[in-house]
DRENTIRO-581669 format. One record per residue (C-alpha): residue number from 1; residue in one letter; x, y, z. Coordinates in pm, 1 decimal, always signed. Example, Ala and Ser with C-alpha at 12.3 -4.5 7.8 and 13.67 -1.06 7.14 Angstrom:
REM DRENTIRO-581669
{1,'A',{+1230.0,-450.0,+780.0}} {2,'S',{+1367.0,-106.0,+714.0}} 
REM end
This chain:
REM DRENTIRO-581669
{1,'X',{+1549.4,-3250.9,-3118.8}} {2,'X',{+1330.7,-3270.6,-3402.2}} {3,'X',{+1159.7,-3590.7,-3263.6}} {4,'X',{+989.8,-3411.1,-3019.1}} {5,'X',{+841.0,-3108.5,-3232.2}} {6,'X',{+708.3,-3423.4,-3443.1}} {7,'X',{+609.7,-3612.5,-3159.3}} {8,'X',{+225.9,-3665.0,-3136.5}} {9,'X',{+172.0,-3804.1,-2815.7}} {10,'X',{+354.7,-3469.2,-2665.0}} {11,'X',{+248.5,-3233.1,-2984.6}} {12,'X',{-112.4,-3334.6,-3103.4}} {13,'X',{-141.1,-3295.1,-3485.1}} {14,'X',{-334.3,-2961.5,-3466.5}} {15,'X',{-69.1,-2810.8,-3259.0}} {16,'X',{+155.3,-2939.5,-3456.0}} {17,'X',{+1.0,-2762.3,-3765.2}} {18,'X',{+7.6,-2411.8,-3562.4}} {19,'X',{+358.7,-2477.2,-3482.8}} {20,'X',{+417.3,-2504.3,-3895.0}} {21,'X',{+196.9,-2205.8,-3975.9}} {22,'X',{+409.3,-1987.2,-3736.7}} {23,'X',{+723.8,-2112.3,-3802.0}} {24,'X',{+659.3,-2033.7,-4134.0}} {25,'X',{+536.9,-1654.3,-4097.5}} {26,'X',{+856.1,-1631.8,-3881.7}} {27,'X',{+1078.9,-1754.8,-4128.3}} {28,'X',{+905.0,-1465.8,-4411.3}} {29,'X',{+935.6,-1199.8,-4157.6}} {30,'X',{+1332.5,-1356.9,-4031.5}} {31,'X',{+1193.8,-1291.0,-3696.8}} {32,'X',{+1384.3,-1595.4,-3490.7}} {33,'X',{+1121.2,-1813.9,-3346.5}} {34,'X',{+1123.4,-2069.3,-3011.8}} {35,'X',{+917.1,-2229.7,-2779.0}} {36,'X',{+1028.0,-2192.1,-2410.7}} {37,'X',{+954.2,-2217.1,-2090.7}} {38,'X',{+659.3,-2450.6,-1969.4}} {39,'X',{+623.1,-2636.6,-2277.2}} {40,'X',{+986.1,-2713.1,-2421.2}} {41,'X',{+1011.7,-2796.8,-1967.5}} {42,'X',{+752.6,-3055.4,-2042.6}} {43,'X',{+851.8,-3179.5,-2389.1}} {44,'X',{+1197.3,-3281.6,-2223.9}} {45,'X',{+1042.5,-3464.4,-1974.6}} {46,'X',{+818.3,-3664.1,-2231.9}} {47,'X',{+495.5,-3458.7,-2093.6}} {48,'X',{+257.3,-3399.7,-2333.2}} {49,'X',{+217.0,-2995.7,-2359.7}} {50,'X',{-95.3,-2783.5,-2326.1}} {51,'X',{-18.4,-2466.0,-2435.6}} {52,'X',{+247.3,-2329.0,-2749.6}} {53,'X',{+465.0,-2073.7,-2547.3}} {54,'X',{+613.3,-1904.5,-2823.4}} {55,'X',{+862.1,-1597.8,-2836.6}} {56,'X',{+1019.8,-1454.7,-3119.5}} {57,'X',{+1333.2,-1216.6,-3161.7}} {58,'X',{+1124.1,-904.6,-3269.3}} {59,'X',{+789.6,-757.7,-3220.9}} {60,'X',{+539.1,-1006.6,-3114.4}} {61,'X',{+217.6,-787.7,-3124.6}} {62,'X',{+348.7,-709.1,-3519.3}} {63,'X',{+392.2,-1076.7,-3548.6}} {64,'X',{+51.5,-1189.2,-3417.0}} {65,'X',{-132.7,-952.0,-3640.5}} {66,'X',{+40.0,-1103.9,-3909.4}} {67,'X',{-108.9,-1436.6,-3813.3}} {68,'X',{-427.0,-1293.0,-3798.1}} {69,'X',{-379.2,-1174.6,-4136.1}} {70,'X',{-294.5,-1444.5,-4268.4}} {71,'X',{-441.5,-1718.3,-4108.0}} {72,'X',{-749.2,-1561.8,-3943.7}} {73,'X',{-855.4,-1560.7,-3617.2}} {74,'X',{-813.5,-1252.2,-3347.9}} {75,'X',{-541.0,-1107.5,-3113.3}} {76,'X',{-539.3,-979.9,-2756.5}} {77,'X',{-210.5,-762.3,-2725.7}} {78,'X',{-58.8,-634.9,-2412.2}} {79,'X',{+187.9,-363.1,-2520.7}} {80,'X',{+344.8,-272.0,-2188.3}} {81,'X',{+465.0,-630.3,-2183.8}} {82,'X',{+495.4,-670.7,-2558.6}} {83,'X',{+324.7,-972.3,-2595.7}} {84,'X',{-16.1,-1119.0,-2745.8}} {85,'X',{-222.6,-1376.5,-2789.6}} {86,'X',{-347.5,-1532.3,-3122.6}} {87,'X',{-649.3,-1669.3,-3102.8}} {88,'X',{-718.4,-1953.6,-3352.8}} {89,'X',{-967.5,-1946.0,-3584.8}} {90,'X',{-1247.1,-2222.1,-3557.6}} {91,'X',{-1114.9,-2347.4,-3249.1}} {92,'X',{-1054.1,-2293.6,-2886.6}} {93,'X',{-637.0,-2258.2,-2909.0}} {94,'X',{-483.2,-1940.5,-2823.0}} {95,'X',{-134.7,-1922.7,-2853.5}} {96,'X',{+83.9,-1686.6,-2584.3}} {97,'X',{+357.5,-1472.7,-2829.2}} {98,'X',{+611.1,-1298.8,-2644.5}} {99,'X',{+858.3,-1031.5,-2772.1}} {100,'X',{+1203.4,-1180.5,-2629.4}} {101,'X',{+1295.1,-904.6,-2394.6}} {102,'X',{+1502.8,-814.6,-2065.4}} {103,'X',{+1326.3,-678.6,-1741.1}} {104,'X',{+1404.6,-487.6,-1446.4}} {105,'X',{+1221.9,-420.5,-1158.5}} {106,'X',{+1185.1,-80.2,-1013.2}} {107,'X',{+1130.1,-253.5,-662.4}} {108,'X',{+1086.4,-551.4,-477.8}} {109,'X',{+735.7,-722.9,-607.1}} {110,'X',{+672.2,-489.6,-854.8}} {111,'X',{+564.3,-569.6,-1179.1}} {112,'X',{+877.5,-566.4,-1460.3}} {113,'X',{+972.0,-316.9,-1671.0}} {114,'X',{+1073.0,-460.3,-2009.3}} {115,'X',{+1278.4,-373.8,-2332.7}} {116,'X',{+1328.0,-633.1,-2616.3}} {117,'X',{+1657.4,-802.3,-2675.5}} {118,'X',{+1769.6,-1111.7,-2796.2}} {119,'X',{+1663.7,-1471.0,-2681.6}} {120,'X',{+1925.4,-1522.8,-2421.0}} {121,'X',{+1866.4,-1222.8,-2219.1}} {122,'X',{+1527.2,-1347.0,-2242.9}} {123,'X',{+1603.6,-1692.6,-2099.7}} {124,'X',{+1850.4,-1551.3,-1784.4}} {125,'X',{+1540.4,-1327.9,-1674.1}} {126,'X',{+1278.4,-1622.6,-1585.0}} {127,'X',{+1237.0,-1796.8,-1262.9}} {128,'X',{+1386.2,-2126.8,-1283.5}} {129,'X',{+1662.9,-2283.5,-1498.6}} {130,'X',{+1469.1,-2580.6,-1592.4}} {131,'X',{+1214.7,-2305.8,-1718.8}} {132,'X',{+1538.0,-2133.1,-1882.8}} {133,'X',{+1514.6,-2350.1,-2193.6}} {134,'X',{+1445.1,-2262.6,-2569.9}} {135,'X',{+1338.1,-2488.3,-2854.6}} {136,'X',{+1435.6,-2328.4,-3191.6}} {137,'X',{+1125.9,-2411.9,-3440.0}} {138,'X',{+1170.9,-2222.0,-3778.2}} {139,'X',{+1450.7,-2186.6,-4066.5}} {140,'X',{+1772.0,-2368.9,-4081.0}} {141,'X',{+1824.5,-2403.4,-3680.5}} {142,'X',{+1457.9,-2607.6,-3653.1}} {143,'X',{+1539.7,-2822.9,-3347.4}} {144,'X',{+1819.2,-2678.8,-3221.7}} {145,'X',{+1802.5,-2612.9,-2849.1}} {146,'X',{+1928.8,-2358.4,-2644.6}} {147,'X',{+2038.6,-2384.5,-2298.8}} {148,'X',{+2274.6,-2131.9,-2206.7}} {149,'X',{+2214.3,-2196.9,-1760.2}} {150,'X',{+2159.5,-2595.8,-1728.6}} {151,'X',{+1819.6,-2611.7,-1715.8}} {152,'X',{+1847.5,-2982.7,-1912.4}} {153,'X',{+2051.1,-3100.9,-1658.2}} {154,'X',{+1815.8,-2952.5,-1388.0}} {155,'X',{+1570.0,-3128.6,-1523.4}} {156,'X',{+1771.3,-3481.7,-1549.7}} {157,'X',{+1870.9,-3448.7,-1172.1}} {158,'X',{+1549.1,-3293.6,-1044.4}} {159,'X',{+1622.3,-3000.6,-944.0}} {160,'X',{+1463.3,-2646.2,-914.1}} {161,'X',{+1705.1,-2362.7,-870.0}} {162,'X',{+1620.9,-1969.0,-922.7}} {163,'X',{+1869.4,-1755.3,-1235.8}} {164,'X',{+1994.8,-1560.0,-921.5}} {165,'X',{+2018.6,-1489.2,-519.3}} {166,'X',{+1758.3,-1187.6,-572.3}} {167,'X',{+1497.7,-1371.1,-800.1}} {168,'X',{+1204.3,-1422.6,-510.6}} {169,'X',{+1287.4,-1058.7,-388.0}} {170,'X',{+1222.4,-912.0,-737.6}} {171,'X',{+917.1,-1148.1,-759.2}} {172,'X',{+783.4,-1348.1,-445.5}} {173,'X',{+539.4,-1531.0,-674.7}} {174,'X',{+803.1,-1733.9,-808.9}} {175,'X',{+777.2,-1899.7,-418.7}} {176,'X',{+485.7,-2052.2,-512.1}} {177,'X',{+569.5,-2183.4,-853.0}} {178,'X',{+849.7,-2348.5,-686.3}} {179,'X',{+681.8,-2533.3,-481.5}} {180,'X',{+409.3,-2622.9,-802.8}} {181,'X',{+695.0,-2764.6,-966.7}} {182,'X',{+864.7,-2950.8,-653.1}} {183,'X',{+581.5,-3176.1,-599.1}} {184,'X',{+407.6,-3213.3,-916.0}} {185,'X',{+710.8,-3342.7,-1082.7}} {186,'X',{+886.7,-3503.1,-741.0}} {187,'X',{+1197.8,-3258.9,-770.3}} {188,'X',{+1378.5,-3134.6,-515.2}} {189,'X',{+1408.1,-2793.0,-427.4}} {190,'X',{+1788.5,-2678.6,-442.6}} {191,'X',{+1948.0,-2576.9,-82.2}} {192,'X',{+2048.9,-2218.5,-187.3}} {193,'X',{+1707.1,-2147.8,-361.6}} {194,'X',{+1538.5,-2308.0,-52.4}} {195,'X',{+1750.6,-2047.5,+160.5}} {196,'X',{+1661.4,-1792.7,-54.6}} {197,'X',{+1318.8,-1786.5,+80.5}} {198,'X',{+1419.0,-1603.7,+380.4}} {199,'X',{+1273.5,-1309.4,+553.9}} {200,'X',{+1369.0,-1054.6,+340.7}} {201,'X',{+1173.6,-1231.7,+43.2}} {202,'X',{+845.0,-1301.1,+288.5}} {203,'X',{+831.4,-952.7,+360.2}} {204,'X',{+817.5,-865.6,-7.7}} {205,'X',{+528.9,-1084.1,-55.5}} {206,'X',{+351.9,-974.7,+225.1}} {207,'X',{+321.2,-661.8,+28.5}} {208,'X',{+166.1,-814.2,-284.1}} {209,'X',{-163.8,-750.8,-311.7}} {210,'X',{-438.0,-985.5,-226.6}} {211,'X',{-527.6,-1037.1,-624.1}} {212,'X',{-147.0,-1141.6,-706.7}} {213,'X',{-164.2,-1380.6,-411.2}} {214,'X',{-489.4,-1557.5,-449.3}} {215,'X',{-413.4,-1576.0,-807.0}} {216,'X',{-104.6,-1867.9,-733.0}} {217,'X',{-341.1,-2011.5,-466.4}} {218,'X',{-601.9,-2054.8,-701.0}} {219,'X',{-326.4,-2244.0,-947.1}} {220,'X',{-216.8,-2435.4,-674.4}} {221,'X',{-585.5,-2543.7,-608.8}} {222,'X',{-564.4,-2657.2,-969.0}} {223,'X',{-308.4,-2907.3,-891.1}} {224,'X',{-400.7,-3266.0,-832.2}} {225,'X',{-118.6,-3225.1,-562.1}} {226,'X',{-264.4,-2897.4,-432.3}} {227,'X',{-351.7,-3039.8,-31.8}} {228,'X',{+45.6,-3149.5,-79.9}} {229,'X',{+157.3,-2801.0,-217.9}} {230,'X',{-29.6,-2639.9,+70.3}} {231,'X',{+120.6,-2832.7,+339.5}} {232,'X',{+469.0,-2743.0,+189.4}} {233,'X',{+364.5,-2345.2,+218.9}} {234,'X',{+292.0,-2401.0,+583.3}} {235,'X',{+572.3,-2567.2,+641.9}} {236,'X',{+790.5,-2328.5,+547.6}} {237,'X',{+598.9,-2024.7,+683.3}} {238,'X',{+440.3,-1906.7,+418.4}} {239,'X',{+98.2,-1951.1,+480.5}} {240,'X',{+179.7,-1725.4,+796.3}} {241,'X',{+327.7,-1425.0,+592.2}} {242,'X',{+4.8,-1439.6,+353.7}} {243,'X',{-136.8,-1334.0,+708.0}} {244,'X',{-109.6,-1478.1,+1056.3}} {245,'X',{-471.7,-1634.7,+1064.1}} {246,'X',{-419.6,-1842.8,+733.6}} {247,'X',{-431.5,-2183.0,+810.1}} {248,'X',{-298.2,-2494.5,+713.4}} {249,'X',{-507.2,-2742.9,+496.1}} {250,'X',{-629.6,-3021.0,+667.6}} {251,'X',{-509.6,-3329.0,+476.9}} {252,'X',{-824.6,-3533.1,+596.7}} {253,'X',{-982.0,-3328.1,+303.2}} {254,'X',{-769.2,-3338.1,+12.0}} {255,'X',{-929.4,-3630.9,-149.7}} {256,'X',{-1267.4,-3409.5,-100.5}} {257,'X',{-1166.6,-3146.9,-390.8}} {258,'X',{-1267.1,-3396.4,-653.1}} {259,'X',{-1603.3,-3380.7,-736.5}} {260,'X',{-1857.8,-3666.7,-727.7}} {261,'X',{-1962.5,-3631.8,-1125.8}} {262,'X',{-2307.0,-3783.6,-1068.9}} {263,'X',{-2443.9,-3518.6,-836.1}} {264,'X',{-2653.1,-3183.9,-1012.7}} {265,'X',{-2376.4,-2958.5,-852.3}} {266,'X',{-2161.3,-2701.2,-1056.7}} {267,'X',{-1799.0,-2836.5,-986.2}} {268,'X',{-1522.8,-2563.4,-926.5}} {269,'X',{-1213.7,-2698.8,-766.2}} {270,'X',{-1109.0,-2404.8,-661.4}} {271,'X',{-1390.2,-2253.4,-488.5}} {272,'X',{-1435.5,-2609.2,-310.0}} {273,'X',{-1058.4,-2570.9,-242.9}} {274,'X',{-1159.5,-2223.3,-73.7}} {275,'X',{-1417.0,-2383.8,+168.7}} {276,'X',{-1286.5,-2695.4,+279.1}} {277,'X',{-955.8,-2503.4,+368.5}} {278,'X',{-1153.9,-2263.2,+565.3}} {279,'X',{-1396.9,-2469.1,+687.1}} {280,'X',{-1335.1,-2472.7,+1022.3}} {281,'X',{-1270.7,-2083.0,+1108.7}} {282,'X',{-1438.6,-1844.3,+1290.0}} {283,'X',{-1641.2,-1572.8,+1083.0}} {284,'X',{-1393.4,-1333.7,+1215.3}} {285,'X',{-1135.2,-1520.3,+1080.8}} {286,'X',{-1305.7,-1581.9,+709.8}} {287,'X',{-1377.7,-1189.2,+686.0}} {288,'X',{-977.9,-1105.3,+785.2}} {289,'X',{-808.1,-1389.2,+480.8}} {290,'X',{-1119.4,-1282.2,+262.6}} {291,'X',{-1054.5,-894.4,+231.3}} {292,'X',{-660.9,-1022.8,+200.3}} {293,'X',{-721.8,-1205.1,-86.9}} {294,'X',{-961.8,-994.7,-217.1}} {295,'X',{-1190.9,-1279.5,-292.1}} {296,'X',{-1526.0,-1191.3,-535.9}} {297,'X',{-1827.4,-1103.3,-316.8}} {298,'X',{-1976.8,-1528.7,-478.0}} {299,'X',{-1642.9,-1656.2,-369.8}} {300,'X',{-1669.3,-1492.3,-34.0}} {301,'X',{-2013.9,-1598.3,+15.7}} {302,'X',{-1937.4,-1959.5,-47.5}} {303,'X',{-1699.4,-2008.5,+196.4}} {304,'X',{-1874.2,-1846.6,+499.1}} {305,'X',{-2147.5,-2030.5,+438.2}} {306,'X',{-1975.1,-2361.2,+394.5}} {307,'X',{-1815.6,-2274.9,+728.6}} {308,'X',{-2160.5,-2133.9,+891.3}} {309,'X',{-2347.0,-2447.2,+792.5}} {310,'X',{-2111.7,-2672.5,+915.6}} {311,'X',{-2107.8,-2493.4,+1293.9}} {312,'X',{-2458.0,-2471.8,+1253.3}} {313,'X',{-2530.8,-2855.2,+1182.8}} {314,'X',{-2596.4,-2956.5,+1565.3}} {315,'X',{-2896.1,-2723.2,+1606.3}} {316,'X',{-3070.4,-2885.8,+1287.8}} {317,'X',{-3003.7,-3276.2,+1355.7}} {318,'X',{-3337.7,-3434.6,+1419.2}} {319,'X',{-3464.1,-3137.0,+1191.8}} {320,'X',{-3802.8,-3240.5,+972.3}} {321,'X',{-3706.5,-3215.0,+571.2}} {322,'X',{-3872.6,-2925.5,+516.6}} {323,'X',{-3676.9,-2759.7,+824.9}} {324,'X',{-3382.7,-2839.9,+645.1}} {325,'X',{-3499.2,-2739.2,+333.0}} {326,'X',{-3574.1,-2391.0,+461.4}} {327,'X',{-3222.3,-2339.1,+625.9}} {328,'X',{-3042.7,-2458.7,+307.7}} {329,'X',{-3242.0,-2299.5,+27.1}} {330,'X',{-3045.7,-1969.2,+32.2}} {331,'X',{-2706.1,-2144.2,+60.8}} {332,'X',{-2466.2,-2217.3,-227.3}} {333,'X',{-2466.9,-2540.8,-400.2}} {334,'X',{-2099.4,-2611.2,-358.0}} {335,'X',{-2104.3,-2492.2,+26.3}} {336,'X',{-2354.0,-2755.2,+153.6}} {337,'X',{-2185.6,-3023.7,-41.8}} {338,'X',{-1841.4,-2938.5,+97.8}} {339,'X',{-2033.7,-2976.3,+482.0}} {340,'X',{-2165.9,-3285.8,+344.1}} {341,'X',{-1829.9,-3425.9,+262.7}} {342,'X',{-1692.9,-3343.4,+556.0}} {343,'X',{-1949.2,-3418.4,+855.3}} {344,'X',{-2130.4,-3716.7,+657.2}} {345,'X',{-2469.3,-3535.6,+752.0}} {346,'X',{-2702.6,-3771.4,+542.9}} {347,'X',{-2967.6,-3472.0,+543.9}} {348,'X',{-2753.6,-3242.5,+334.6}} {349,'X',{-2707.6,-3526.0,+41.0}} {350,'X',{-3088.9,-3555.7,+54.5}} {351,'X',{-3126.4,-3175.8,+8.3}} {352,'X',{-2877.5,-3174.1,-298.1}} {353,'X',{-3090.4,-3472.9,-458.8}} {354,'X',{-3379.7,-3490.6,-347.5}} {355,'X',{-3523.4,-3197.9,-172.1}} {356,'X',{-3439.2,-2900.4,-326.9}} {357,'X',{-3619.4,-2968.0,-612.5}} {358,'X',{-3968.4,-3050.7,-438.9}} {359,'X',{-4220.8,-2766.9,-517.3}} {360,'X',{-4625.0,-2775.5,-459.0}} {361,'X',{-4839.5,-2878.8,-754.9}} {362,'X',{-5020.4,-2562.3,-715.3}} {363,'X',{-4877.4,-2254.1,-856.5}} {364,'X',{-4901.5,-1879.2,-767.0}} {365,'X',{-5159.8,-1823.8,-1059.2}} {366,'X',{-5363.3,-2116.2,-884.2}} {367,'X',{-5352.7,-1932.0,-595.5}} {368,'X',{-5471.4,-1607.0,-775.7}} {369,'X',{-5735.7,-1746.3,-923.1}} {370,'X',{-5902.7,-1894.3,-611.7}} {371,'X',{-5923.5,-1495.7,-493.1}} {372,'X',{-5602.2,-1508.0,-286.3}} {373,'X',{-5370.5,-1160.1,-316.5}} {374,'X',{-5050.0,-1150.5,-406.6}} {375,'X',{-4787.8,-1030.2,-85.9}} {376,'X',{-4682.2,-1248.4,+146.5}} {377,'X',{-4980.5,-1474.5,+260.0}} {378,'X',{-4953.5,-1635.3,-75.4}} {379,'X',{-4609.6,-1689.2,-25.3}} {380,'X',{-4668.2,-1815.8,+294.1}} {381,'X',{-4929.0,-2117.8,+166.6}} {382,'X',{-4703.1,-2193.2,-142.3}} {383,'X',{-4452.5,-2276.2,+97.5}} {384,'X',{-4721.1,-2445.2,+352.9}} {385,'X',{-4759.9,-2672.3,+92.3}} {386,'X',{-4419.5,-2731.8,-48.5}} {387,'X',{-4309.7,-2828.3,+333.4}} {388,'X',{-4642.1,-3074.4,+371.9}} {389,'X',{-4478.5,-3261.9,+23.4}} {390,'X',{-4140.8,-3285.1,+218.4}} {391,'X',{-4270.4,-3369.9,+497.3}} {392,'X',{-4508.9,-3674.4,+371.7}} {393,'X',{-4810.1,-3476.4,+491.0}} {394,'X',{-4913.8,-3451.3,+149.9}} {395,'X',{-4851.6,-3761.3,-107.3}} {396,'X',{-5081.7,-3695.0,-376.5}} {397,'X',{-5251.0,-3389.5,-553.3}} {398,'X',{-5550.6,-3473.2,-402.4}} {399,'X',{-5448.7,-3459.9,-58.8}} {400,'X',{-5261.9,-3128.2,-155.5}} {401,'X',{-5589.9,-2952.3,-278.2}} {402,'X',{-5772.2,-3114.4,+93.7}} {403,'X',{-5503.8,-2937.3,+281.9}} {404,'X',{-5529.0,-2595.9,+5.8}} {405,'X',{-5912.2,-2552.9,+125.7}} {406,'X',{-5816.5,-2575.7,+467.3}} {407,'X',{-5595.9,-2300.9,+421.0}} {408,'X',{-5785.2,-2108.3,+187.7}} 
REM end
């Protein structure tokens, strides 16, 4: 399978030079070096790969300081896992090395315990067979691959199926990559894995904590599939065991979580994923699934007021601009687009373009210097001002400094 290491549709030519350079260290150090996993999943089925998933038959934190060494660059090393990451020198790459290793877990949902071992213990512990694949890439077995559990021919029919019956009872999060895979790639989820996602599974992940969970939301949100990957979780009640009061996603937004490029607002799918799923909740509601899934105190804020603004909308129609301006100032970015894309409230588009960024030609130090204090009445005729621009009170800087002396 040497075409596809040389391949640079699926391995761009600066990948493929990392690939060389570590191969080659590997080779010095006869530490037995593969890509697996994601990439060599991707590689087979003619995807062009992101990342370099790389493992080696030895110590990868030794390993990645030896690229550093050599090469330059920096390493982040997590020992309890016994892996690292080399980050490339002069560029944004950072490759993931992994110490091939066994795991066992202490309980249900906890995180592994590991010990290293040899690259075929390391491929039966992952999730998925088609994920269960190894592309040898230094020394005399360059190219050689190694699938010891079928993953190829997983892949060629379609198919995701779990390594064993316990696999989402050890680790509940492989649920959700399942269901990743299923619909970005159009597989089919195999009837015994399927079944395996039974009660006594749920109930594991209803212990995870709300970090672990929002973390696979947050890559599902990631997914141009992600209203279709939702769905699937409902359907097979899994939303429900995140807690009872998460909803489904309404599929009359999906098409909403790509952003308009044109408009001055910061685009983060998955925050916009956050608040047009919970768009339509009660506050109650929001403050229950935000303290489950331990959402940032921004994140939080985004989505109550995405739903708050949108409950609110019927007190404000008929609302002058600087009424509007006023109630939206305070208000994230992303939240009153997210209302706008769902209600069509013309007013809220305006605000984003137009409005927000109306101020009064006179400043505070204008203000000052005509003898007025500062505290709160000069706040008040700043903002007197700003709403007479909005407004079309005011169209010109001499009808702003008539209406100044009349409040002055």
């Amino acid at each position: 399978m040497l075409r596809l290491l040389r391949d640079p549709y699926l391995i761009p030519s600066e990948k493929q030079t990392l690939l060389s350079d570590i191969a080659a260290e590997a080779e010095s150090l006869r530490m037995p070096c593969y890509l697996v996993g994601g990439c060599v999943r991707d590689l087979l089925l003619g995807r062009p790969i992101k990342d370099l998933d790389v493992i080696v038959e030895g110590d990868a934190v030794a390993f990645a300081a030896r690229l550093v060494e050599v090469y330059g660059g920096r390493q982040t090393s997590h020992f309890k896992f016994r892996t690292a990451f080399w980050h490339v020198p002069d560029s944004d790459h950072v490759v993931d090395i992994i110490t091939a290793r066994s795991e066992t877990y202490e309980k249900p949902g906890a995180l592994p315990t590991v010990k290293p071992s040899t690259i075929e213990d390391d491929l039966r512990r992952r999730d998925f067979t088609v994920n269960a694949i190894a592309l040898r890439v230094d020394g005399k077995g360059l190219g050689e691959i190694l699938d010891p559990l079928g993953g190829r021919a997983d892949l060629e029919r379609g198919v995701i199926r779990i390594l064993h019956p316990n696999s989402f009872i050890d680790d509940p999060t492989r649920i959700f990559r399942a269901i990743r895979y299923e619909v970005r790639y159009g597989f089919d989820i195999e009837p015994e894995t399927l079944n395996s996602m039974n009660r006594e599974a749920l109930k594991v992940l209803e212990s995870l904590s709300g970090e672990r969970l929002r973390n696979e939301l947050d890559l599902i949100l990631d997914e141009n599939e992600s209203a279709k990957m939702l769905m699937r979780l409902a359907g097979l009640g899994i939303l429900e065991s995140i807690h009872p009061k998460m909803p489904e996603f309404t599929q009359d937004y999906a098409d909403y979580l790509e952003m308009d490029a044109h408009l001055d607002v910061a685009a983060d799918r998955r925050v916009m994923g956050f608040i047009l799923w919970f768009i339509d909740l009660s506050e109650e509601e929001i403050f229950l699934l935000v303290n489950r899934l331990d959402f940032s105190n921004e994140l939080s804020l985004a989505v109550w007021a995405g739903a708050q603004l949108k409950r609110s909308l019927p007190h404000l129609t008929g609302a002058k601009p600087s009424e509007w301006a006023y109630a939206l100032e305070k208000l994230p970015l992303l939240s009153i687009y997210a209302v706008y894309l769902v209600t069509r409230e013309n007013a809220l588009l305006s605000y984003i373009s137009i409005w927000r960024h109306v101020r009064a030609r006179t400043t505070g130090e204008d203000l000052k210097k005509l003898g007025l204090a500062p505290g709160p009445r000069l706040g008040e005729v700043l903002n007197r001002l700003r709403a007479a621009w909005l407004d079309g009170e005011v169209t010109t800087e001499f009808e702003e400094r008539d209406l100044l002396a009349k409040l002055v």
